[in-house]
C-alpha positions, 0 to 999 in steps of 0.5 A: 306903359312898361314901367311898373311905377310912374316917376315925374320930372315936375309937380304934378296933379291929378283931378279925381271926380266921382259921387259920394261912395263911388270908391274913389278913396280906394282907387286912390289908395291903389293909384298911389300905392302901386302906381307911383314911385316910391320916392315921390311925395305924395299929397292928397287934398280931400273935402273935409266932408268925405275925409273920414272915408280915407283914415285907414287906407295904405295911401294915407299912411304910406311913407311921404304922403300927406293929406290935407282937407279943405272946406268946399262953399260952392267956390274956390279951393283952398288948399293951403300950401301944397308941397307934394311933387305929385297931388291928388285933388278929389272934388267934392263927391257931392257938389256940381262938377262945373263948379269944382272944375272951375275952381280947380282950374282957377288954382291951377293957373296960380299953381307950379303944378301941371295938370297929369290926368282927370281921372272920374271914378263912376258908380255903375250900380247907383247911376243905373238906379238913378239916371240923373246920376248918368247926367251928372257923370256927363260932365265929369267924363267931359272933363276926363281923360280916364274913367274907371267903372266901379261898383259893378254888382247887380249892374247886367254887362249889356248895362255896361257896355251901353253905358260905355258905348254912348260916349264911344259913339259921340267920339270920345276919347277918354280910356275906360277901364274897370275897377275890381275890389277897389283895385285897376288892372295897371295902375302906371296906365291910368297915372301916365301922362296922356290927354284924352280928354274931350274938353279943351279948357286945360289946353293951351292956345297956342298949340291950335296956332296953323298956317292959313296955307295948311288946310291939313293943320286946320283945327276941328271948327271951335277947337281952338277958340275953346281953348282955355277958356272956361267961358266957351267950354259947354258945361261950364259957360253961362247965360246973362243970368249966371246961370249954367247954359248946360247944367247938371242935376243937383244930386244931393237932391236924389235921396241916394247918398248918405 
């Protein structure tokens, strides 16, 4: 990416994971104010939960961005009208990933927004705390394109780079980069519009289509039956009981978020 700013042609969406107190609103703020062009209006769609953690940031006050809150239940997201032409949603910091991803997948087939990235915003120094952190961030990073690595004091660089490593080694393909004071090297890098998300649920099917003849157009085994469908996706698929076949820690439970 030469470009300083990223400029989009359609509506677009960003989806931002991340715990409570990861830094996510900072990230943004950053994203947003040295990332995008200056004349793309920008909506911001918080969890009326975290939203006071983003009164003050320049995002908020720049000129043509709106922010919005909605109320998370467990299900479903409810935004209102959304009229920016380039929207962030930041799941809710303490909910399951599952559950948000779902929901936000449900609004997007509705929407005229196409999906840019799933960025996860990672919070290095509680995760190495608490290791059920590490399982909840593994279904965010399943679903992300980028994941920036934030909060990083009093975590050791061997800590890092294993942390980095386990994903590199089961091939996944989403960049990692790091986040310093609130602040990414390249912000245009981590907005362009690139998938290298290990998931295939936002993907379309049609585009897995081969000729039988080909054997070099064949898919990975599954690639293209998984694609979107939320019921064939491993973290989001369920057992006859409703429940997750491959769920993730409860982390309002752990006793580490305010």
């Amino acid at each position: 990416m030469n470009s300083k700013f990223v400029l989009f042609l359609n509506k677009t969406v960003y989806l931002v994971f991340g715990a409570r107190g990861s830094g996510r609103a900072a990230v943004v703020s950053d994203l947003v104010e040295f990332g995008l062009d200056p004349t793309t209006s920008v909506e911001l769609c918080v969890s009326k939960d975290e939203v006071g953690k983003w009164n003050g940031l320049a995002a908020a006050n720049r000129d043509g961005c709106e922010m919005q809150t909605y109320e998370w239940k467990g299900a479903g997201l409810d935004f209102g009208r959304v009229v920016g032409e380039c929207v962030f949603i930041v799941a809710d910091g303490l909910a399951d990933p599952a559950d948000s991803v779902e929901a936000f997948y449900e609004w997007l087939q509705g929407s005229e927004y196409e999906l840019a990235r799933v960025i996860c915003v990672v919070d290095c120094h509680r995760a190495y705390e608490e290791e059920k952190l590490i399982v909840w961030y593994d279904c965010c990073i399943h679903f992300s394109d980028v994941v920036l690595l934030a909060n990083r004091h009093g975590v050791s660089n061997k800590w890092v780079d294993e942390f980095k490593e386990r994903y590199i080694k089961q091939y996944y393909p989403c960049l990692f980069d790091f986040v310093k004071r609130g602040r990414v090297a390249n912000p245009s890098l981590i907005l362009y519009s690139e998938v290298r998300r290990m998931t295939k649920l936002f993907d379309d099917a049609e585009e897995f289509a081969f000729d039988d003849d080909d054997e070099e157009d064949e898919p990975f085994e599954g690639e293209e039956a998984n694609a979107g469908d939320p019921s064939k996706d491993p973290f989001l698929a369920k057992r006859g009981s409703g429940q997750r076949q491959k769920p993730v820690p409860d982390i309002r439970s752990l006793g580490i978020f305010q």
